[in-house]
N, C-alpha and C positions, 0 to 999 in steps of 0.2 A: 498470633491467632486472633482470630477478632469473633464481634457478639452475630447473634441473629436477632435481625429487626423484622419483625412481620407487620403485612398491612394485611388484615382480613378481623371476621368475624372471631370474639372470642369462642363461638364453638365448633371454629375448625376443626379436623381431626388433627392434624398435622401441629397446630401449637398448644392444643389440648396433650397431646402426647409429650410434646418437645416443655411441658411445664411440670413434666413429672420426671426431668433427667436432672437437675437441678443446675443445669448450665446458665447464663448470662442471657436473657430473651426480653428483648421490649415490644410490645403490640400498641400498633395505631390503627385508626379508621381510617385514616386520607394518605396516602403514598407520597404527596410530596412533605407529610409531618417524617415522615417515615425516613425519608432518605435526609431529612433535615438534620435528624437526630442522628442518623451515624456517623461513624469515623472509619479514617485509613484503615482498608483492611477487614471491615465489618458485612458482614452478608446480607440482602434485604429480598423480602421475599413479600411477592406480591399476589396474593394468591384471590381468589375470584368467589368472591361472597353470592354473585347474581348467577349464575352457572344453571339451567342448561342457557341462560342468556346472558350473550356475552356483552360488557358496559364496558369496561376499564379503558382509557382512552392515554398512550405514552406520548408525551408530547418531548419536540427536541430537544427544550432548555432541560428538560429533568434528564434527558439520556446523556446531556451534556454534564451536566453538575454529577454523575455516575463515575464518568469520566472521571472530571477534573477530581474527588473524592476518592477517587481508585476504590470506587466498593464494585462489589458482585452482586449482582442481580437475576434472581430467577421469578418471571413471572409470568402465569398461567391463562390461558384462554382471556386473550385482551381483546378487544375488538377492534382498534388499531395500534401502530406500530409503525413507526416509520423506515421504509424500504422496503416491508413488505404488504404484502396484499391477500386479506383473508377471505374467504369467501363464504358465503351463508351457512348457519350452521347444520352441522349432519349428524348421524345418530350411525352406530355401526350396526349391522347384520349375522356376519357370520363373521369380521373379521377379529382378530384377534392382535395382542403386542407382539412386538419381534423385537429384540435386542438386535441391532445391526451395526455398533460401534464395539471397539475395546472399551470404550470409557465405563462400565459394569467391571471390565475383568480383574480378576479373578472368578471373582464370585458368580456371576455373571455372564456367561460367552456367549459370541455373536452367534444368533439363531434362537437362541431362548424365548420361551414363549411366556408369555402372563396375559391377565384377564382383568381388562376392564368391561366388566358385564354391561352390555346396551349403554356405553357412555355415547358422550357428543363429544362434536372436535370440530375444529374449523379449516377447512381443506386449506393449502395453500400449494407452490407450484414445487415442482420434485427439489430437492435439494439433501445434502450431507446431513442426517440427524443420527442420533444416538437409539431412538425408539423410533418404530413406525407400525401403523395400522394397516392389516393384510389379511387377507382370508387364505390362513397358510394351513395344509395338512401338517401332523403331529402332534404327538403325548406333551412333552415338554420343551422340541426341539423343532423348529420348521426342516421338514426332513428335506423337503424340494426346494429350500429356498423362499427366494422374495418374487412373487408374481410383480407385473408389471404395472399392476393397478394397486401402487402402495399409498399410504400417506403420513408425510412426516408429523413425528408427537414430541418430540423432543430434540433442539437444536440451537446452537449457538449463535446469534446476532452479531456477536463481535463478542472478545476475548474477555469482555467485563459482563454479558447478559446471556445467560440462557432463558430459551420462550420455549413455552407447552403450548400446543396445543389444543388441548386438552387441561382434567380438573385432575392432574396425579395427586394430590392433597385430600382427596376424596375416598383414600382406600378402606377408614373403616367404615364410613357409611355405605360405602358401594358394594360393599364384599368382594375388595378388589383380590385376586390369586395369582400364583399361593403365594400367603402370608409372606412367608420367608424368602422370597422375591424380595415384594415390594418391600421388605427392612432391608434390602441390600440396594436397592432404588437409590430410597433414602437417605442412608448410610452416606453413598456416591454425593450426589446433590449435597448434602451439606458439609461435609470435607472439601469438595468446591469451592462452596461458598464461604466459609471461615477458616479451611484448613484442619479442622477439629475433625475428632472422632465422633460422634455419636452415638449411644446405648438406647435403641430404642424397640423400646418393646409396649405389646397394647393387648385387652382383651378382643376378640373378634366377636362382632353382634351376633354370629350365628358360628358355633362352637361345637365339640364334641363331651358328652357329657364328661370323658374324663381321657385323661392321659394314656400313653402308651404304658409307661409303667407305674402310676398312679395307684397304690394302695386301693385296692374297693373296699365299700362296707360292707357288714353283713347285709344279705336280704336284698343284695343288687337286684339279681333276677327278681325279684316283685315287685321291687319300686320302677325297674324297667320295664314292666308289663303292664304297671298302672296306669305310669305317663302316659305307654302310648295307647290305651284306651282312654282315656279321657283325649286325647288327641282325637279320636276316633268321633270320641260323643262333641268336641266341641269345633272342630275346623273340616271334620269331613260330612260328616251327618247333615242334610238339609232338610227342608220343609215339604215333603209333597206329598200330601192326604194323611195328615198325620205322622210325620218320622219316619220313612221308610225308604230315604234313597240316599244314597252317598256320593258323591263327586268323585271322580276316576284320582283326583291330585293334583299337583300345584305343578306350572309348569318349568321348565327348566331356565328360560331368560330371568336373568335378575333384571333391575331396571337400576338408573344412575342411582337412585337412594335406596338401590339395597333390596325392594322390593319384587315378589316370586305375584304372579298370578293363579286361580283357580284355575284347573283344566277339568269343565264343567261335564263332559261327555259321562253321558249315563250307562254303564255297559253291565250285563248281565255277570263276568264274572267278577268284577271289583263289588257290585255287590252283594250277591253270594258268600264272597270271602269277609265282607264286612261283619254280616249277618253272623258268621261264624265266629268274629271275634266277642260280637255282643254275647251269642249265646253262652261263651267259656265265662263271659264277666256274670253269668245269670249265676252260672254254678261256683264260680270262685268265690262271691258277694253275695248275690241272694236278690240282688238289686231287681226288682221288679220292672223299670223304668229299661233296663238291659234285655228282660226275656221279649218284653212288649214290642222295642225296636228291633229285634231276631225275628223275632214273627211276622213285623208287619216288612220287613224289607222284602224275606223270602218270598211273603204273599206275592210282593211287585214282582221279583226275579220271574216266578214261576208263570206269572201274564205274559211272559214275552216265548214262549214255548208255541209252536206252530198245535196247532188246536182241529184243522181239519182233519177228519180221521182218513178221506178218500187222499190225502195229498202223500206224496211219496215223503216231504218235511215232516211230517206226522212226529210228534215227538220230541222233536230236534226245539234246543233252544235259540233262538236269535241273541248273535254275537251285543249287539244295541237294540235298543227300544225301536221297534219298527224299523231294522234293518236285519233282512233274512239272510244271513252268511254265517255257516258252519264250521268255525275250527274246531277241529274234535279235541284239541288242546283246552283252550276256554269251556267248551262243554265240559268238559271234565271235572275242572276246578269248580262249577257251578255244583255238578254231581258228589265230587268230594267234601265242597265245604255244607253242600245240602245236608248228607248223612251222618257229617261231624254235627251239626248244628241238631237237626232232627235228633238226635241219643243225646246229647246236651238238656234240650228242651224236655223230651220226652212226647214228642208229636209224633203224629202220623199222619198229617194232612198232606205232605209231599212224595207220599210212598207211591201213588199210582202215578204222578209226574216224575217222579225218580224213576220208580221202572219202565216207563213209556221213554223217557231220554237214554235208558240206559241199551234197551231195544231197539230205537232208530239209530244210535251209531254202531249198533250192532251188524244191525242190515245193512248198512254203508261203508261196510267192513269188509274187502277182499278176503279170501280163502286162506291168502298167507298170514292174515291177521293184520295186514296195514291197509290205513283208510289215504286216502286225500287229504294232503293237508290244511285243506281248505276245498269247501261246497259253494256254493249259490244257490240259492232257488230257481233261476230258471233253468240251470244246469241242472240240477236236480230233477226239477220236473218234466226236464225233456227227456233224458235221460232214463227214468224211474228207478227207482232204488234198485232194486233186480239186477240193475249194471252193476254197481258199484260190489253187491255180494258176490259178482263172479267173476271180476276185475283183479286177475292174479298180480296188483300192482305193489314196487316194493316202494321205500320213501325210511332208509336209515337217519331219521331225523328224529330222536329222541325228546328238542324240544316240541313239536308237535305229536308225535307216535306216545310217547312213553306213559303220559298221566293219564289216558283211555286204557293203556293196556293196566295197569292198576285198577283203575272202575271196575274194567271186567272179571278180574280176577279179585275184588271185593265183592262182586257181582255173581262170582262163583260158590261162593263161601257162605254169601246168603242166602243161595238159592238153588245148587246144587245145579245150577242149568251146565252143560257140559259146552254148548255150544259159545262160552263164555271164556272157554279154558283151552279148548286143542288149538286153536289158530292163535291166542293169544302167545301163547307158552312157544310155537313156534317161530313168530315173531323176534320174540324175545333172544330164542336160539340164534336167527338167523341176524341180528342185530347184534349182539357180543361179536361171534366170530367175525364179522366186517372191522371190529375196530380196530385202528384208528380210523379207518375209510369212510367216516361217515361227512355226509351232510350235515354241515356245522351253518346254524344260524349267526349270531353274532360273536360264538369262538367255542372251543373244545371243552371249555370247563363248564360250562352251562348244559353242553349235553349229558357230560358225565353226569351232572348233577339232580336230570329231570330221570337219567336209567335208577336211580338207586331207588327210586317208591315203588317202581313195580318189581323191582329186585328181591325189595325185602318182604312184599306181600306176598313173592313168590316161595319164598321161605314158609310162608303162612301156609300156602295150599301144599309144597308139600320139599320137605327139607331134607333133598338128596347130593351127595357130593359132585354130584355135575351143575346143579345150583346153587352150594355154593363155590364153585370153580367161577363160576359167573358174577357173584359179588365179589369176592374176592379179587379181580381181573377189572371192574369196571369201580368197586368203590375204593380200591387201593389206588387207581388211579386218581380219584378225586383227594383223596386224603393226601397223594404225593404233592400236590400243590397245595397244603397246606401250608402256613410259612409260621414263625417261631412265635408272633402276636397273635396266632389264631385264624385271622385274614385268607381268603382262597384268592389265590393270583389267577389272576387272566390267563389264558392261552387260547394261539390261535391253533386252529386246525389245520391240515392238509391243504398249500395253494392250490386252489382250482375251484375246491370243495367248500367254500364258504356263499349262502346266500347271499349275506351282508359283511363281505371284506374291510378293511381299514380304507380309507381314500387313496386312492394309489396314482395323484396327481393335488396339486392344490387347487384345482378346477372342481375337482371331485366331493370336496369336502361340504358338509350342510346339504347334501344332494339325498339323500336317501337314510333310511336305519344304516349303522354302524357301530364294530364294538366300541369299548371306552378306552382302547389302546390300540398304537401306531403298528408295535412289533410286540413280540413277547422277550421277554424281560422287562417293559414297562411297567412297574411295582401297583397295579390297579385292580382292586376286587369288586364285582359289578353284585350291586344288594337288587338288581331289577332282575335279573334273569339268570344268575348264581349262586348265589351266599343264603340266600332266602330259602333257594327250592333244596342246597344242599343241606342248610339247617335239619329242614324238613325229612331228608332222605336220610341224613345221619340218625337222626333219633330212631326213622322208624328201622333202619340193619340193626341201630345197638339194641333194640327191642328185641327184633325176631330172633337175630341172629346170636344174642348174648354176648357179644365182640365187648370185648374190653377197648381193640383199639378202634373202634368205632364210639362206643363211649366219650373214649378218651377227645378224641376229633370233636364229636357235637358240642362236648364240655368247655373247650377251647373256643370252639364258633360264638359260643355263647358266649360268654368273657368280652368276646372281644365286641360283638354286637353291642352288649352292656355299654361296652367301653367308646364306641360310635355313635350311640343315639344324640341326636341333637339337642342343646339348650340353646336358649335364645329369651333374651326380656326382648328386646327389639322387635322381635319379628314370632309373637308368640301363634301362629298360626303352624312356624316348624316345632315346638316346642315339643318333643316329644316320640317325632317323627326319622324314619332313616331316608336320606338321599341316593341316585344311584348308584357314583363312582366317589371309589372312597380309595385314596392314595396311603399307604402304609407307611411310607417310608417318609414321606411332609405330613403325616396324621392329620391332612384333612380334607374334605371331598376336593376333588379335584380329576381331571380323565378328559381323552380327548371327547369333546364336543361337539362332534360331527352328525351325531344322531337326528334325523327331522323334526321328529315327535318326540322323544326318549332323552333327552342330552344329559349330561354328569349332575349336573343339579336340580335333575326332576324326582317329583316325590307322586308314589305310586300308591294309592288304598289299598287295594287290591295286589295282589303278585308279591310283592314287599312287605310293607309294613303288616299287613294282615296274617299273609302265614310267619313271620318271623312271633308276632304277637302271639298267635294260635299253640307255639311250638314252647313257646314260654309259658303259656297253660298247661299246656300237655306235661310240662315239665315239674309244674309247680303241685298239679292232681299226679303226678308220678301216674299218667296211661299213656297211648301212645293212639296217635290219631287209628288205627285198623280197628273194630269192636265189632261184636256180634250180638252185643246188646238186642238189637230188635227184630235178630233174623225172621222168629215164627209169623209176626205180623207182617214183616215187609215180603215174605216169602208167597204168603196168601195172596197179597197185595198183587204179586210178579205173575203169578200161577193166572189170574184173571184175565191179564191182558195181551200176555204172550202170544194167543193163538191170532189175537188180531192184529199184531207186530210179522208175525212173520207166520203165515199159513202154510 
């Protein structure tokens, strides 16, 4: 058995880790001190201090003296080499690892997939490697294969040298995935290299706050509701006119060291939902510095509201700041986190904006209770509202349908308006009996997920056993994909019927939204467009509805959220925060990656971490986001401007 000699920086990850196994390890700066120092049988590894620029230069007498030495050598993104020829360096896009040798297996088979987030590599010509880089569809498996346009990352020179490509030594800086991959990489590689075992294990820079089965403390739920409001006040919150606007989130590309970027896009419902988290911190703390930023956010939200009274828009929020496009989805969340926030506060300054939004998607409301799920203004305008109220259009798509039809049936309740309640309630009718047949956005558990708020509200307006045959039918659904950690697993919906399918080619992939799983049974619950809005809908059935096992479900949700929020010293910008695809079964974000905009490791204000936040309020003041706290005033409010909403 022989030692490992490394040539790199003392604070590689790779001999930083490998100083904590207490095996036999010499480190030098110069590669040929390096191979000076060894003997028959000793492993030397040469690994790339200058990385993303590649320096290291193998000359033939040293490859020679390898030889005569009988050591093994593995050395990483060199700049040359003799025999072969590397080409300038590149950075990937969308592609990802692929295991394409036995040399992994067991542990390991050919088609596995791992993540070197936006590394660099330096092309060379096709050749037999054990890794290679490929923009291949699937969860953890290249399900099509290796497209044509591969490049080799890892491969043998001759029987004494394996050459990278690439910086694989770089995994816990890079947040290289999943973890328990690349210790079976490793593992590989240095049994190679000395024949030994190695025990290697590391904390990762960016972490889940605690374990799968990890004892909690008491009082989890409110040190996990703290973090992520100061997350809130210190990495989302920006400067414009005083405090008042938040950043959409961080986007999903890591970079070679590990680092996420701002994804700076200003949108009406991330900050809405923001606003809502500050206001819960006004009432939990008292903090004054919390009610000031709720206020002054809302003020901005409510500026992007179409303001001409002759325009059929009238009413309607803008999706972005000076961008006129109506998902009655997003309008919604503005609407809901507006009246959570407003009885929080105790304000009335959004009551005639509230009712004025709650009116124009009113109007833009077909007969059967379903809108478009998406407007424009000039469509709109050419158009005029008038079409849209007598456009008997259906659209069994819960995540767009579902949280309007809530508004309006909190809308009912406020205000007794009926025109609020018949087309909604039949909606609702005509959307249960469809399922499973619905139009699935990015998969079936996500719709489940967005029916249970106007489910349980439906409860509120009026609690007959045909409603609940209707939660019972659609949240028993969401609750059977529960799984033993708490976690809601993915599912797809019905082929045919998905917006946004899995890529069903490795051409396809990076092309468009997609869910965070290939097939179902991929073990991936999505905190962007599931886990979140289920949280949300569990609380509010076990409210109305008194369900024990609806209780039970949120109780568990929460647990487990607890148990996902991110720590991080490295990267204190996640500190706090949840990502969107989070693997159950490797406990730690991880999912295919295929998303445009959205991918496994983006972090959302707004939709995410906001209502999960909100719901640990709710949880903590024991209410549940529905209240009638300020029905007389907001009713007055309603009664004013109705007759110029809809004459």
């Amino acid at each position: 058995m022989g030692r490992l000699i490394l040539c790199c920086s003392p604070e590689n990850d790779l001999h930083m880790i490998l100083g904590e196994t207490g095996k036999p390890l010499s480190r030098h700066d110069c590669l040929n001190k390096a191979v000076d120092n060894a003997s028959h049988g000793d492993g030397v590894l040469a690994l790339s201090d200058s990385y993303p620029v590649s320096r290291l230069r193998l000359e033939p007498t040293l490859l020679e003296k390898i030889e005569e030495k009988d050591l093994k050598l593995y050395v990483e993104y060199p700049l040359a080499l003799p025999g072969i020829v590397f080409g300038e360096p590149r950075t990937v896009e969308w592609e990802r690892l692929v295991v394409t040798s036995r040399f992994f297996e067991p542990e390991l088979p050919r088609m596995s997939i791992l993540n070197m987030h936006d590394c660099w590599f330096l092309p060379v010509e096709e050749m037999d490697s054990h890794l290679m880089l490929a923009k291949v569809a699937g969860y953890d498996k290249a399900v099509f294969g290796l497209p044509e346009d591969s490049h080799p990352v890892l491969f043998e020179h001759s029987k004494n040298i394996m050459v990278s490509t690439s910086k694989l030594s770089q995994f816990r800086t890079g947040r290289y995935a999943p973890s328990v991959a690349w210790k079976q990489v490793w593992i590989k590689l240095l049994k190679w290299l000395t024949g030994e075992t190695y025990d290697l294990s590391w904390v990762p820079t960016v972490r889940t706050a605690f374990g799968k089965s990890e004892p909690l403390p008491a009082h989890v739920e409110k040190e996990a509701y703290r973090r992520s409001v100061e997350w809130f006040r210190k990495h989302v919150l920006f400067s414009v006119e005083r405090n008042r606007g938040v950043i959409e989130g961080y986007q999903s590309n890591i970079d070679y060291e590990g680092h996420q970027l701002k994804r700076v896009l200003i949108r009406s419902d991330c900050l809405a939902e923001a606003a809502m988290v500050f206001a819960y911190d006004w009432r939990l703390t008292g903090n004054p510095r919390s009610r000031l930023i709720a206020t002054r956010i809302l003020d901005y939200v409510w500026s992007f509201q179409q303001s001409e009274k002759n325009s059929p828009a009238y009413g309607l929020v803008n999706w972005m700041e000076g961008l006129p496009v109506f998902y009655g989805d997003d309008n919604a969340r503005v609407i809901l986190s507006t009246l959570s926030a407003s009885n929080s506060l105790g304000e009335d300054r959004w009551d005639r904006p509230l009712a004025l939004c709650l009116l124009a998607n009113l109007r833009t409301t077909g007969p059967l209770g379903f809108r478009r799920n998406r407007i424009d203004l000039p469509d709109l305008v050419g158009n005029g509202w008038e079409y849209y109220w007598k456009n008997p259009i259906t659209s069994y798509s819960p995540h767009y349908q579902a949280y309007l039809w809530a508004c309006f049936l909190w809308g009912f309740l406020l205000t007794g308006c009926q025109g609020f309640l018949e087309k909604t309630v039949n909606a609702i009718r005509m959307t249960v009996e469809k399922y499973p047949d619905w139009r699935w956005t990015n998969g079936l558990t996500q719709e489940l997920a967005r029916m249970t708020l106007p489910l349980a509200f439906l409860i509120r307006v009026e609690d007959n056993p045909e409603h609940r045959e209707w939660v019972d039918k659609i949240g028993g659904e969401l609750v059977s994909q529960q799984q033993s950690c708490g976690a809601i697993r993915e599912l797809l919906g019905p082929e045919g019927k998905g917006q946004y399918p899995p890529p069903s080619s490795n051409e396809q992939y990076g092309t468009t939204e997609a869910p965070v799983i290939q097939e179902n049974g991929d073990p991936a619950c999505d905190l962007l467009y599931t886990s979140n809005f289920a949280f949300l809908g569990l609380h509010e059935l076990a409210s109305a509805c008194e369900s024990l096992r609806f209780k039970q479900a949120e109780d568990r949700l929460a647990e487990f959220l607890c148990r996902i929020q991110l720590r991080s010293e490295d990267h204190p910008y996640l500190e706090g925060c949840w990502m969107r695809s989070f693997d159950y079964e490797k406990w730690e974000y991880w999912g295919s990656s295929s998303d445009t905009g959205w991918g496994a490791w983006s972090v959302e204000s707004g939709w995410t971490s906001s209502w999960i936040t909100a719901v640990f309020a709710m949880r903590l003041l024991n209410e549940s986001l529905f209240n009638l706290k300020r029905r007389s005033e907001f009713k007055q409010e309603f009664e004013e401007v109705f007759n110029t909403m809809l004459p």
